[in-house]
N, C-alpha and C positions, 0 to 999 in steps of 0.2 A: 812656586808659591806666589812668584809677584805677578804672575799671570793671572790665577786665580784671581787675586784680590782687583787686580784690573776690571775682569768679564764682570765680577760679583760688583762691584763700582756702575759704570754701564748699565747694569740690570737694575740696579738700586734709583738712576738719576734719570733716566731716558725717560721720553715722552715721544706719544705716537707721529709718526709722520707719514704721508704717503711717499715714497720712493721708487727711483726706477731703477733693478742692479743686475748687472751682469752674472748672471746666477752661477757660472762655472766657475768664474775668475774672482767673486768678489767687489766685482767694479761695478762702474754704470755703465746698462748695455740691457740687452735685451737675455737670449740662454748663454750664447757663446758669445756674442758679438758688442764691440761696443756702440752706446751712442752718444749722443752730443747734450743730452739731456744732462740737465745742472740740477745739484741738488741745494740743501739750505747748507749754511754754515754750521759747522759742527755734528754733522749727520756720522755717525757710526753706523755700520754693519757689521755682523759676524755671526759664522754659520761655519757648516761646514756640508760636502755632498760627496754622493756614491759616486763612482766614476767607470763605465765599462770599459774595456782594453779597446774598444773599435773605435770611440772618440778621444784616444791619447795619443800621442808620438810614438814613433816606435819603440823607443825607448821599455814600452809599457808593454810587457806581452800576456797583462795578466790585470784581472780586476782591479782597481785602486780607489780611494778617496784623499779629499780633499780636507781643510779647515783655512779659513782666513778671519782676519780683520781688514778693514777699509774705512780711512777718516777723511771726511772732505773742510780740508781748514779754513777755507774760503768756498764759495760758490762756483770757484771756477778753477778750483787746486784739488783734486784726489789724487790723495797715495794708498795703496793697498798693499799686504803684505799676508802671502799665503806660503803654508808645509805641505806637500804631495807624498804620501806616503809610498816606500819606494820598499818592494820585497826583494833581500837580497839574504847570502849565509855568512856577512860579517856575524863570527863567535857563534855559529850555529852550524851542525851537520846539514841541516836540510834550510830551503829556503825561508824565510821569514818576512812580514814586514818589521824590519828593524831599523830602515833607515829612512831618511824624507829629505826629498830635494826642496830646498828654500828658494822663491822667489817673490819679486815685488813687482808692484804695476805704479807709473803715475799717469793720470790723466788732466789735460789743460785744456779747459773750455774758451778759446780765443774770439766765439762771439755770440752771443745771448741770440735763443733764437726772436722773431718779432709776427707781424701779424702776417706778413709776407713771406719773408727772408727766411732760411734754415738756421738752425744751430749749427755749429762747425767746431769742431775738438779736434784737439792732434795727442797723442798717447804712447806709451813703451809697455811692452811685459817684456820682464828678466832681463832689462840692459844691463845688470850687473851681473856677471860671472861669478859665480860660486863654484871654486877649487876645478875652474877650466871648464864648467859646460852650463850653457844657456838652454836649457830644456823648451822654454814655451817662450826665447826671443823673437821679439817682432816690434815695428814701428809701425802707425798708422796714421791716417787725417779720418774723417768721418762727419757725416753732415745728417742732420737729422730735423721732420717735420711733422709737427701733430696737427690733426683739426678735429674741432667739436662739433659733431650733428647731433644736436638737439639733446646734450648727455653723452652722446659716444662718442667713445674718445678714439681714433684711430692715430696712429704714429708711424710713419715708414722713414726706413735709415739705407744709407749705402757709405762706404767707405773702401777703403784700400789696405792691403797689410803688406810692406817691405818687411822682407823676413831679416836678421840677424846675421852678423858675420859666421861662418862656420867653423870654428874653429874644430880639432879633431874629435872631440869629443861630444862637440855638439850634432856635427854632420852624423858619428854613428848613431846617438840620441832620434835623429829626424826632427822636425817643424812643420807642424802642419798649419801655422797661420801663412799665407802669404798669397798675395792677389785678391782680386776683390772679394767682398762681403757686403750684406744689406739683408733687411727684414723688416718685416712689419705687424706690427700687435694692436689690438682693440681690447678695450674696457668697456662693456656693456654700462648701459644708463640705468639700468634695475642691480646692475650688482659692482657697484665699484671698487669691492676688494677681489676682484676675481679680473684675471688677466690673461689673455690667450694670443699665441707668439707661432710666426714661423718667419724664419731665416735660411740663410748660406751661408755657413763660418768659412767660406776659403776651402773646404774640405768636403761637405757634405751639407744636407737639409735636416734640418731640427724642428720637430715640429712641438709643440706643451704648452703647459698652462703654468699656472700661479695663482695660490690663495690668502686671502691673508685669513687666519682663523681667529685669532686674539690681536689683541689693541699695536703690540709690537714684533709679533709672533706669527712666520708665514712661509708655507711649504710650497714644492713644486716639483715637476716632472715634465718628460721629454724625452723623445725616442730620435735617435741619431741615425738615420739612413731608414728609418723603421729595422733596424737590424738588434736595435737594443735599448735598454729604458737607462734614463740616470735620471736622478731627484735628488732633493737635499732640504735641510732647514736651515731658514735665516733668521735673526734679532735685528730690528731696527729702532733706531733711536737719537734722539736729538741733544745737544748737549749744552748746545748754547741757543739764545731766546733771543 
């Protein structure tokens, strides 16, 4: 119930903003990958997305989705906090999703990008262990550059992923962040709620888009190796002025 009343709060107080978010994780970033890009204070997301078995861990031998929240409390502090929904037969004969792996991300922008120079952020998913396995641990730095021709907005990113200690549980899980990542996305000058992305998460090529359809409200899609589609919807919103 005090969930509820959270999201329905948020929907009630938000106002539009343009954002840049890590559409899988929740965070800021591009579909899979992060970037260095800063948001305003007080900026809230939360969505939730499909997830096919070919861009999970091993852990995942079977379709999944997602749901998060992400508050950035300063301009250069995100924390995010997402449920992975996890099919297994706790209280069940046959398999189920009945249960979901908890993790969190924080992200630290250590330096504003400038007319020259890149943005640079350093970042965690899952450094907290929950009951012995770190499913999507990883550590990263990442640097990121946009420029404006004439309206269009182009942005290319590259970064690093040091993967997570392995403890037993997490080594049979699998990690697929780790070694380099980078990508790069354009926003057409005729249509600036519309976003088109392709990257390297450390594992494979993602290639999709992003729309935004309404004032806070914005979808999106993305085929992983071209082997299979995942999409999802976000709410964005701003909280403080």
């Amino acid at each position: 119930m005090k969930i509820r009343l959270l999201v329905l709060t948020l929907l009630i107080i938000g106002v539009h903003q343009h954002i840049q978010a890590q559409y899988m994780l929740g965070t800021t970033g591009m579909m899979n990958i992060p970037t260095a890009d800063r948001q305003k204070p007080g900026t809230v997301m939360l969505g939730g997305n499909y997830l096919p078995k070919q861009m999970m861990p091993a852990r995942f031998d079977y379709n999944t989705g997602n749901y998060f929240v992400s508050i950035s409390f300063f301009s250069f502090l995100e924390l995010a906090y997402r449920e992975t929904l996890i099919k297994g037969d706790y209280i069940s004969s046959k398999p189920k999703y009945n249960q979901q792996d908890r993790s969190y991300s924080i992200r630290l922008c250590v330096w504003k990008e400038g007319k020259f120079l890149p943005g640079i952020a350093l970042g965690a998913n899952d450094p907290i262990a929950d009951k012995g396995a770190n499913t999507f641990q990883s550590y990263y730095g990442v640097i990121t550059k946009k420029i404006d021709l004439n309206g269009n907005i182009f942005s290319s990113s590259i970064g690093y992923y040091i993967p997570g200690s392995e403890n037993k549980p997490t080594k049979n899980f699998g990690n697929k962040y780790k070694g380099v990542f980078g990508g790069i996305s354009y926003i057409p000058a005729f249509c600036k709620e519309l976003k088109m992305m392709a990257e390297y998460d450390s594992d494979g090529v993602n290639v999709g888009a992003a729309v935004r359809l309404w004032k806070h409200l914005s979808m999106h899609t993305f085929t992983h190796d071209f082997t299979c589609v995942s999409g999802g919807i976000r709410y964005e919103c701003t909280l403080i002025h």
